[in-house]
N, C-alpha and C positions, 0 to 999 in steps of 0.2 A: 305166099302169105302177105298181107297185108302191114304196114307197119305200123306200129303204133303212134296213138294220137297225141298221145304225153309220155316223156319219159320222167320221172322224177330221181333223182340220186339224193337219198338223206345220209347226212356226213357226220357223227356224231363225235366231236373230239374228246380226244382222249378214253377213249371208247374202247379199253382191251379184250383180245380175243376169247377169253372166257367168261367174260361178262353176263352171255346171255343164257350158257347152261349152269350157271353160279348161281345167278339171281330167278332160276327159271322156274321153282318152289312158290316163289314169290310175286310171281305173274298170276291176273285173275284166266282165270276158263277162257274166256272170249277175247284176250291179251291181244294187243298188235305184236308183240315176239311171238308171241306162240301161233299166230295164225301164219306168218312170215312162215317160224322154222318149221310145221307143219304140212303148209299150202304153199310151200315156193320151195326154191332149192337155194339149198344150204352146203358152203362151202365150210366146212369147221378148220381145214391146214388154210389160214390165208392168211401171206406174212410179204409185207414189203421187200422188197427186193434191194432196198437202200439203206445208208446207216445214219443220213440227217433227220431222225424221226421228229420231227417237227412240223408244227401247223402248215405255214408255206411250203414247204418242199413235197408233204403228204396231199395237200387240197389240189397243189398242180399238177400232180402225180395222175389224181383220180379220174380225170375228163381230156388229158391228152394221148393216156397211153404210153408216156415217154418219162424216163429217172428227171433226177435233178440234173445229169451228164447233160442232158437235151432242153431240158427246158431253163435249165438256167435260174431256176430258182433253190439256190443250193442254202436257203436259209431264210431266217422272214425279214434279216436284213446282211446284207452285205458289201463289199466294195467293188469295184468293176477297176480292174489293173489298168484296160487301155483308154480307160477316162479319167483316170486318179481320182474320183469318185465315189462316197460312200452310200449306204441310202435303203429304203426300205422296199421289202419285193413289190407291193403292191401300190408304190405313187412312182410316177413317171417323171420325167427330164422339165416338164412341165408344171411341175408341182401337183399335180389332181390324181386323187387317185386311181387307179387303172391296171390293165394286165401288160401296158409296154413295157415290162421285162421279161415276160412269159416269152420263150423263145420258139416255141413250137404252136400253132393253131390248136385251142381246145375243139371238146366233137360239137359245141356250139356252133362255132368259128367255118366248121366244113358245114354244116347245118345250114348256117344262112347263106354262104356263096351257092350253094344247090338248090336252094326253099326259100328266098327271099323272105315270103310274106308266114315262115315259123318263127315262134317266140323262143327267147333264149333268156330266161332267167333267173338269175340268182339271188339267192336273200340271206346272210347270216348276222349273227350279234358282227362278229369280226367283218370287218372288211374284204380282208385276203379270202378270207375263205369265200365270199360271195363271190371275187372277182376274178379267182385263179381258178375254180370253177366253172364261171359262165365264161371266162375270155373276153376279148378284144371286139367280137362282135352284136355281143349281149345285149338286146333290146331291152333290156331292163337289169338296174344292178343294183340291188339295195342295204343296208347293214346299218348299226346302230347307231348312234352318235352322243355319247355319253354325256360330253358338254353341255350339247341343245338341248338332250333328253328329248330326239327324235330321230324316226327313221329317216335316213339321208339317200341321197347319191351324189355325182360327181358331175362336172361337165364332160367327163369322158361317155357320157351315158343319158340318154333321154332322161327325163323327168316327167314319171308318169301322172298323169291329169288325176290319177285315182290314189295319189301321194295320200292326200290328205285323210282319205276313209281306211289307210293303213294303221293311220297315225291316231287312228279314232278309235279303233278297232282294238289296237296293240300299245297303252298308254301306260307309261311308266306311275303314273301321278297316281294310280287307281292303289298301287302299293304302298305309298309310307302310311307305316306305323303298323305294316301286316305280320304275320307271325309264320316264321318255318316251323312247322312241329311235323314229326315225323308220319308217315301214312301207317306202317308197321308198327305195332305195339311193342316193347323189349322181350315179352313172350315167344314171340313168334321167331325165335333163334336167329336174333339178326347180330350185328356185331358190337361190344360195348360200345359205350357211347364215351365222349371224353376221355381218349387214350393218349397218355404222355406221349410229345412226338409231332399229335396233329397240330393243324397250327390254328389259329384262332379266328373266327368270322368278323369281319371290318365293324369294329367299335363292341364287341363282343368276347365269349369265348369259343373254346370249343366244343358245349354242350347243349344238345337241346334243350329248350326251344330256342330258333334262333333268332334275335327281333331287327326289324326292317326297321332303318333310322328315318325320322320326319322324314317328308320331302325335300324341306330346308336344310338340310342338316346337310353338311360335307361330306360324309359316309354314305350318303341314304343312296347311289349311283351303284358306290363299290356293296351293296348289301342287297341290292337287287338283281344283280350280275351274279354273284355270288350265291344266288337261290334259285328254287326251279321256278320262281316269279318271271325270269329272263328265260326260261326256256319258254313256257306257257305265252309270252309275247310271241315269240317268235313262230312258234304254232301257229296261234291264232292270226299273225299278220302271212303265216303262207296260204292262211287257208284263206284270207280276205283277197290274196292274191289271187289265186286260182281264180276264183271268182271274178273280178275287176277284171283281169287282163283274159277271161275266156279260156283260159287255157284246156288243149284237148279239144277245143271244141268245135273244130274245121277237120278237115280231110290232111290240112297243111303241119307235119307232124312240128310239137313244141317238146322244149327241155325246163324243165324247171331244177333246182338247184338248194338245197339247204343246206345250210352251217351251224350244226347243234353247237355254240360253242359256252354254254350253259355248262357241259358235263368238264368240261377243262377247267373252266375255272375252280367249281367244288374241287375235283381232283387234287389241284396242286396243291389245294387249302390242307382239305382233309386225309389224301393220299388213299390209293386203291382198296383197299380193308376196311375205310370206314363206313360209320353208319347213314353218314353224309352221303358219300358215293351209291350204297345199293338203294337209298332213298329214291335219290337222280333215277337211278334204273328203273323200279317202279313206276314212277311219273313219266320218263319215257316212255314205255311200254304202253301207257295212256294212252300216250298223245301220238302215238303210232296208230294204236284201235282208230283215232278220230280222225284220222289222215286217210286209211283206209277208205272207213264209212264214207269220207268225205269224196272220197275220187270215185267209187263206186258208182255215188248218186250223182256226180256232176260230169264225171269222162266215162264211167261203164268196163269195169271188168275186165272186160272185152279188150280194152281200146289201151289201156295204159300198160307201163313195165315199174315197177318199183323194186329200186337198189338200194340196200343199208348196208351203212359201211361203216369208216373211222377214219381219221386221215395219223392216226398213229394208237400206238398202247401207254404202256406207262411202267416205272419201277417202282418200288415200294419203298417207303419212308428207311434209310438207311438206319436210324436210330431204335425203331421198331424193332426189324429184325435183327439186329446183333440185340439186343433184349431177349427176344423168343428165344435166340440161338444159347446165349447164354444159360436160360430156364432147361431146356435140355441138355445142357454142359457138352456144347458144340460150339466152336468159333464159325463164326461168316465173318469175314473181310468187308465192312462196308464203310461209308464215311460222304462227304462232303467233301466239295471243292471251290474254291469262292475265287473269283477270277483276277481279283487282286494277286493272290498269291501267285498265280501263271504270271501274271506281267510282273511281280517282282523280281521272282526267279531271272526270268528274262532281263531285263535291266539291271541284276548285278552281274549276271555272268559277262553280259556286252561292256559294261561298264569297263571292265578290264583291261579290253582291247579299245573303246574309243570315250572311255574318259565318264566321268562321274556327272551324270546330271544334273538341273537345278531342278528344284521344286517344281512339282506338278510336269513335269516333262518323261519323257519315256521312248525308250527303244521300239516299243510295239504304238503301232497305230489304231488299231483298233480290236478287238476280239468279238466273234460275232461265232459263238458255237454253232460247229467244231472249227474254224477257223482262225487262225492268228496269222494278222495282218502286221507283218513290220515297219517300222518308219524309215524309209529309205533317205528318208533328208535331214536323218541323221547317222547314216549310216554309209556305206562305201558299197556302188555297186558292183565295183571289179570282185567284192571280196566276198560275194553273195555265197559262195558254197558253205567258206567258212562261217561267214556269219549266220546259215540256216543249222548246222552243224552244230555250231554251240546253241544256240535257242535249243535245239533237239535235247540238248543236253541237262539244257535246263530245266526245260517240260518232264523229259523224264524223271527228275530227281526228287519227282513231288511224289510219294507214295499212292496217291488214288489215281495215277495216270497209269492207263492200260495198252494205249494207241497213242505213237505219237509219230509222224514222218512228213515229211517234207512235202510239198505236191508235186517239184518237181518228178522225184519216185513215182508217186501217183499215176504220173503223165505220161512218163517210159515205161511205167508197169515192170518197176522193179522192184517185185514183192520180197520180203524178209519172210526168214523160212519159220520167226516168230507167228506168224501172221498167219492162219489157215487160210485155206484158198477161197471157201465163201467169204467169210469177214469182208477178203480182200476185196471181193466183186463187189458187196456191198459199198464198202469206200471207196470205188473207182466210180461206181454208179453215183454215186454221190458228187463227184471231181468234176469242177468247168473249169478249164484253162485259164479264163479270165476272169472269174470270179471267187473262186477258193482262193483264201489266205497261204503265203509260204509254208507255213506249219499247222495241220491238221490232226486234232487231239481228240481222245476218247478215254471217259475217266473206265475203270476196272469195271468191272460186271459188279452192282448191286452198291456202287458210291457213285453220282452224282456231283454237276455243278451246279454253285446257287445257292440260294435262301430260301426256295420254294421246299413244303415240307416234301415232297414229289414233285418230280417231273420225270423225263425220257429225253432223246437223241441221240440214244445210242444206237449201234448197230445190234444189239442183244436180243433174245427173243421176248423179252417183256417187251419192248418198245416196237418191234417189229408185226407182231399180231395182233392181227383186227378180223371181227366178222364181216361177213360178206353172204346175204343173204337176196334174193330175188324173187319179185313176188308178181302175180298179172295174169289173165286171162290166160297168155302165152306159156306161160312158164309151167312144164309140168313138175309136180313134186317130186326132190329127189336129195338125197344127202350122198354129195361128191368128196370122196376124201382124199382124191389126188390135190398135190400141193397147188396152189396156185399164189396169185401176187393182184394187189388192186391197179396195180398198171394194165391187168386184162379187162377192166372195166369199159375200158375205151371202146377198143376194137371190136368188145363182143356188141356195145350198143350200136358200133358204128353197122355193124353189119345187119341187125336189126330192122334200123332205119335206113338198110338199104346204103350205104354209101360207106366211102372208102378212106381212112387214115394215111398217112403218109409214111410208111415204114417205122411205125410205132413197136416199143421196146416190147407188147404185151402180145399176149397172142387170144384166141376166141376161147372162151371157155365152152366145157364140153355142158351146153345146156341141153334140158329133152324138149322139145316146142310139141307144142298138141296144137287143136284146132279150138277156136275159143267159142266155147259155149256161151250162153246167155248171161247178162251181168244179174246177179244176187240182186231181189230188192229189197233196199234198206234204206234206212232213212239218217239225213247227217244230224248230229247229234251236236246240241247248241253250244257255242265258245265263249 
């Protein structure tokens, strides 16, 4: 069999695994979900195999086949022990942004040392997500740039001649002063709207209609990010892409790359329940229909593989659900954690042993969930056990801490009989000797760190489940409900395309391949 001409991997963040048979009522007939879970195969058990559920550690996860253990991206920022150095996953030693932290070749990366003349490209709002994605050797890397209020790249990466009709194509300016009003009517059983809890839209609240500020206006950046006005760019500039760069359209197989990261930002706003989030979903599901259409009539059917996926899930509004719990006259345990409190704990208990700080100074160096980094240059490194010892001590004393140990532990795999034995693999999976923090924490199931009304990184099954659906000529329909993990994304494309990973953490998944019939004729439908 022949291998296909284009692969595409659409990334949707924060994108939890029930998303798509929740919201599935609410898909039209002709839906990009529903033709996806209908006409491809559908993995419904797919859950991370790791417990740093976060943007970087998920997007690098998805295209090398390998945990955060391997790739080294154990967070979207962290510190590296043997360069005393802190920093973020995706800008390099250099200053530009790039995947030189990415420690394993993504299946771009084996892509162009075999196929010189395939394209390898990435495009997300977020950066990381474009570049942990395509890799190191990505003929093309693109992502937003909120500042400019234009799409960018780096000197780590060509700069395509076709920049400019991206930029033309997908314009922020065309929004101020637009209006989010919801697609669903409040009839049609969707979720209240303005629920104590969610958090408010930039320069707004949190009820529909939501209004885009000027273009002049200091919000008007955060309120378009913040709306599916930034997904629908981003649409629109893959599809300008596909186009401009030819993609699929030689014998010489190409990867292209998207970073929904549209659906993250509502999330954390609005949190997984709201009217905001299934809104998102709706309009995804669009913009998937036109993505389809799109490849159909420009690669064929025949020619391409299309993967959707998520580079993590999410938990729910902690404040919410102890409400609901209460209206049933049930307790749930949930709550908040604000990282302050971690480094205070810590700096009183060390204070003890080495003295009272001044102002604005502190024991811990840096914290970059789930990691806590200590300041060793105030500290004693003969007395390292004890001094991880009491930090442990301290972290635990905080009531919403569920995980707390050392990475030493980690490292020797000397698990507490606290601690079940998946969790464990998950936080080991998660563990790089050089760049996890001394102390690595995890708040309880269903509390949270932060100020975001939601978020995830936990090892939990909310943060861990994501869909994973496959669609293309090749792909015969089928709904798989052996467990699997999006670290199999790799290896199953690699094999695909014919070539070989390097002892990647994933294995193939059990896909049915048919013989590809004729591509549909259809015609793409205007952006």
């Amino acid at each position: 069999m022949q291998p296909p001409r284009l692969v595409v991997v659409v990334s949707f963040d924060q994108f939890r695994g029930d998303y798509l048979s929740r919201f599935d009522p609410h898909f039209t007939t002709n839906s990009g979900f529903r033709r996806l879970t209908l006409g491809g195969a559908v993995f419904p058990n797919c859950r991370y195999d790791h417990a740093n559920n976060i943007t970087g550690p998920g997007h690098a996860t998805l295209l090398t086949g390998c945990y955060p253990a391997r790739t080294g991206i154990v967070g979207n920022d962290f510190c590296e022990l043997s360069k005393g150095t802190c920093g973020y996953c995706a800008r390099g030693d250099d200053g530009a942004y790039s995947a030189e932290k990415l420690r394993v070749p993504a299946l771009g990366d084996v892509l162009r040392a075999t196929s010189p003349r395939s394209k390898v490209v990435g495009i997300a709002l977020k950066d990381r997500a474009a570049i942990l994605m395509a890799g190191k050797a990505a003929t093309t890397c693109l992502w937003y740039d909120s500042k400019a209020q234009s799409w960018t790249t780096s000197s780590a990466y060509r700069t395509p001649q076709w920049l400019d009709n991206v930029n033309a194509v997908a314009n922020v300016k065309m929004y101020g002063g637009a209006q989010w009003r919801p697609v669903l009517k409040q009839t049609e059983k969707v979720p209240d709207d303005s629920v104590d809890g969610e958090g408010n839209f930039p320069g707004g609240t949190n009820a529909f209609p939501h209004q885009i500020p000027d273009s002049q206006d200091q919000l008007f950046m955060a309120g378009v990010m913040c709306s599916p006005f930034s997904m629908e760019m981003l649409f629109n500039a893959a599809l300008e892409v596909i186009d401009r760069d030819r993609l699929g359209a030689d014998a010489h197989p190409d990867i292209l790359c998207i970073g929904v990261s549209s659906t993250d930002y509502v999330g954390h706003i609005f949190g997984p329940d709201s009217r905001e989030v299934m809104d998102m979903a709706v309009r995804a599901d669009r913009h998937i229909s036109h993505l389809i259409d799109h490849l159909d009539l420009r690669v064929g059917r025949s020619n391409y593989v299309l993967v959707v996926t998520s580079d993590h899930g999410v938990a729910p509004i902690p404040e919410i659900i102890q409400r609901q719990a209460e209206q049933q006259k049930v307790t749930i345990d949930a709550g908040r954690i604000r990282e302050a409190e971690i480094k205070s704990r810590i700096d009183s208990v060390l204070s003890l042993s080495f003295g009272v700080l001044p102002p604005d100074s502190s024991y811990v160096r840096e914290i970059f969930e789930p990691s806590v980094y200590l300041n060793w240059s105030r500290l004693v490194a003969a007395r390292r056990e004890d001094v991880i010892a009491d930090a442990l001590k301290a972290v635990t004393s905080h009531p919403g801490i569920g995980i707390a140990l050392s990475s030493d532990q980690l490292i020797k795999g000397s698990r507490p009989e606290t601690i079940a034995e998946d969790t464990w693999r998950f936080i080991r999976n998660s563990t790089h000797a050089d760049r996890t923090g001394e102390i690595v924490l995890y708040p309880k199931q269903y509390w949270i760190i932060g100020s975001n009304a939601a978020t995830h990184g936990t090892p939990y099954d909310y943060d861990r489940w994501v869909p994973m659906v496959w669609f293309g000529g090749v792909i015969s329909p089928n709904v798989v409900d052996a467990a699997c993990a999006p670290v199999d994304i790799a290896p199953t494309l690699a094999e695909l395309l014919g070539l070989r990973l390097d002892d990647p953490d994933g294995k193939r998944l059990p896909l049915t391949l048919r013989n590809p019939g004729p591509a549909p004729k259809t015609r793409s439908k205007t952006r």
